[in-house]
Each structure stands twice: as C-alpha cells, then as structure tokens.
N, C-alpha and C positions, 0 to 999 in steps of 0.2 A: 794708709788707713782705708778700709773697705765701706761699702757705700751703705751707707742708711734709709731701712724704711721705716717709716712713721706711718700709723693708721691711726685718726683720730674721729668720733663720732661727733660731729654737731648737729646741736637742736636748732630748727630754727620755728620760735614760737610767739604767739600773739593771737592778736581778734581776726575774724575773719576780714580781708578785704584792703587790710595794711600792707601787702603788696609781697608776703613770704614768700610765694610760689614765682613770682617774678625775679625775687633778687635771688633764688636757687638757682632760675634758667639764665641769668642773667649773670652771673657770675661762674656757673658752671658750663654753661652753655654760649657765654656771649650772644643772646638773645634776647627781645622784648618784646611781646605780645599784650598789648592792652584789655584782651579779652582771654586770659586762662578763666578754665570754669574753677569752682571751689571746689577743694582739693577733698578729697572721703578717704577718713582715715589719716593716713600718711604715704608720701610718697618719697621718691629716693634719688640721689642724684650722687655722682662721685666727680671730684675736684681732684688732679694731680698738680702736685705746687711743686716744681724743681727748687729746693729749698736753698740749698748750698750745692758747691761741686760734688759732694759727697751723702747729699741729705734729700729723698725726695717725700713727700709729706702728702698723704693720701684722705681728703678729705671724706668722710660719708656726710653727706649733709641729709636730717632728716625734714623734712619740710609736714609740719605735723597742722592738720585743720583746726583751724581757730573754735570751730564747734566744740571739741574735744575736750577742752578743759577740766569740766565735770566729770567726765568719763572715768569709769576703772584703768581705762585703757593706757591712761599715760604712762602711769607707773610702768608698764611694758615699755614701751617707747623710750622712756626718759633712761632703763640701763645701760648702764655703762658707757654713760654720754660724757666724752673729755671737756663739752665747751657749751655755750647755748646762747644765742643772739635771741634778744625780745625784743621785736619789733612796733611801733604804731604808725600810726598816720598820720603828722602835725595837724590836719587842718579838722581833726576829731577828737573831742574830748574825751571821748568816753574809751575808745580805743588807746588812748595814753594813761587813762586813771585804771584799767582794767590790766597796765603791765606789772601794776601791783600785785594783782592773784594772780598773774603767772608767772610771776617771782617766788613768792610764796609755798603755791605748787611745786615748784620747783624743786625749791630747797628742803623742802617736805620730803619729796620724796629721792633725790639723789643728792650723792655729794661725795666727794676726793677718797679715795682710800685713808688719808691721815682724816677725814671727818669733815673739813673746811667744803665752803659751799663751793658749785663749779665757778669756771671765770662767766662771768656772763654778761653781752654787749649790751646797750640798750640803743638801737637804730632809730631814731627818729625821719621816717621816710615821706617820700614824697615832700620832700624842701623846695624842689621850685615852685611849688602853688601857694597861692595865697586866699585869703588872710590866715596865719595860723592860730591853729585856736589856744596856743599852748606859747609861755615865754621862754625864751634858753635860761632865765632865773630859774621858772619852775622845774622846768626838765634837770635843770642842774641840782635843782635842793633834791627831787626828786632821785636823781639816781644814786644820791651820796646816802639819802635815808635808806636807801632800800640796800643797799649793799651792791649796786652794779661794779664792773671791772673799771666800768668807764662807760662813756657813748657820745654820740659825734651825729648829724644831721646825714642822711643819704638821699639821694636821688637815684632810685633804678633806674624813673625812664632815662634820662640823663646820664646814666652810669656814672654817678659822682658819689667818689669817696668808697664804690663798694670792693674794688677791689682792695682799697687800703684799708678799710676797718678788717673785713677779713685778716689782712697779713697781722694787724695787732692781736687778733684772735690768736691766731698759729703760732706767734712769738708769745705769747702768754702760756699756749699750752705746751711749747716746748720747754719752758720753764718750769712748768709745775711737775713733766714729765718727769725730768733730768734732777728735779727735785733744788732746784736753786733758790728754794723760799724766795724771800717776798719779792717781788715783778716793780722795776723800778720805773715804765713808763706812766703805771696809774698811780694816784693818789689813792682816793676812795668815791671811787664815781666820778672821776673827774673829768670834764669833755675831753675828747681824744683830739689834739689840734693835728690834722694832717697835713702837713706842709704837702701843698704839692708845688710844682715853680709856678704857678697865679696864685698867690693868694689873695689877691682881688675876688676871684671867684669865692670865696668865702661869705661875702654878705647875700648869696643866692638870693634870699627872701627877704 
C-alpha cells in the first residue's frame, strides 16, 4: 500500500480574544505567548500529523480575526474548509453566546459537497481560570442545539486537551473524507471525554 496524503482546511473561529491565535501557535508551533497582538484578517499556519504508517495528514489551519464576522470576507475564507473549531472563553459570556452567530455564519455559507454542515468543534478555553461564567449544562444544551460535532474544555496556556480535541477533528474528517457516514464518536454535540492517563485532571476548574 502506497502512502497517503491528506490536506485538510481548518477554520479556527470565534470573538476576538478567546485565545484562536494561541491555540494555532500552540498546537502548531508548540508555543505560548500571552501577548500575540489581534490577528488582521487571517492568518496561516500548517500542521503535519503522521497519521498512520502510511497516512500523513496536512493541516491548513486558518486562524481567522474575531472582528470579521460581519465581513463580506468570510465567505472567501470559509471555502473549501474540510473542518472549523469555534472557540470562546469560559470566564466570558458573551464570547460563548456569540458562538452561536458564528455557527450560523458558518453554515450559511459553507457545507460538505453531499450539502450537510462541516464537522465543527466548539472549544471551551481558557479552563484553568476561574470563576466560569458558563455551566458544562449550558455549554452542553448548547452545543447539542446548535448542531456542533461535539466540544470538550481547553486549556492553551496549559496545553490541555489541545492536542486531543484536534486528533478528534482529523478522525472526523477522515471519515467524512472516505465517505463513511455517520462518525461514531459524537452523539450530537456531545462533550468530547478525552481520556487521557489523569483523569483527575478533568475537574480543572
């Protein structure tokens, strides 16, 4: 069997300030900077995932300015995107009730070749601070109404959970790829439990 490459576009989108441009350097770059400025426009970052012995999986990540929303602009951006993380900030409400319109947005304007919306994450970041202003009920009813894939709590500065929500990403989109209907990790929004060996670490906040 000869080796496979995969190129996949992901969006990664939300309000300004929820931490997008950190978890692209952070996961593509294994770095963290607490002062990246806001990001104009979009900007680009590429992820190589050795997927299998035989499979290596090329991410584009678009890291797109939370300003933008409104903009004609997305509609550019958002083509031909295989995947799209929306991201907020737990300890902000309005940043978690605004991943609605960029849900919305979303689905508006891209979606699968068969017509169905992309897979798309909804990261809850910045988990180790407290107090949150958001409960795992809501976020859960929340992501089941809105149509997410799934979503699970991150931590950039901490790098917790980001490189695993990603890999649920890539296994989601190599499914939709390959064309193997329905994806049997998610329900319909349902928290993404990432086993890692602590699950102590679980109750972060």
């Amino acid at each position: 069997m000869g080796h496979h490459d995969h190129m996949f576009k992901v969006l990664i989108i939300g309000d300004a300030t929820v931490g997008k441009t950190s978890l692209v350097q952070r996961y593509a770059n294994d770095i963290f900077n607490k002062n990246y400025k806001s990001t104009v426009g979009v900007d680009f970052a590429l992820k190589v995932v050795q997927w299998s012995e035989s499979e290596t999986v090329r991410l584009q990540l678009w890291d797109i300015a939370g300003q933008e929303r409104f903009t004609s602009m997305t509609r550019l951006y958002y083509k031909e995107a295989s995947s799209c993380v929306i991201m907020f900030d737990v300890t902000s409400i309005s940043t978690f009730t605004n991943c609605q319109k960029w849900k919305q947005d979303l689905d508006s304007k891209l979606k699968l070749p068969d017509g169905s919306p992309v897979p798309c994450l909804l990261l809850a970041n910045k988990c180790d601070l407290a107090p949150w202003a958001v409960t795992r009920e809501q976020i859960d009813q929340f992501s089941k109404e809105n149509g997410f894939t799934g979503w699970t709590e991150i931590s950039v500065k901490e790098n917790k959970n980001v490189n695993e929500s990603m890999r649920v990403l890539i296994e989601k989109m190599m499914m939709t790829s390959l064309g193997d209907g329905e994806f049997s990790i998610s329900g319909h929004g349902d928290y993404i439990n990432l086993k890692d060996e602590s699950p102590s670490n679980w109750g972060c906040c």
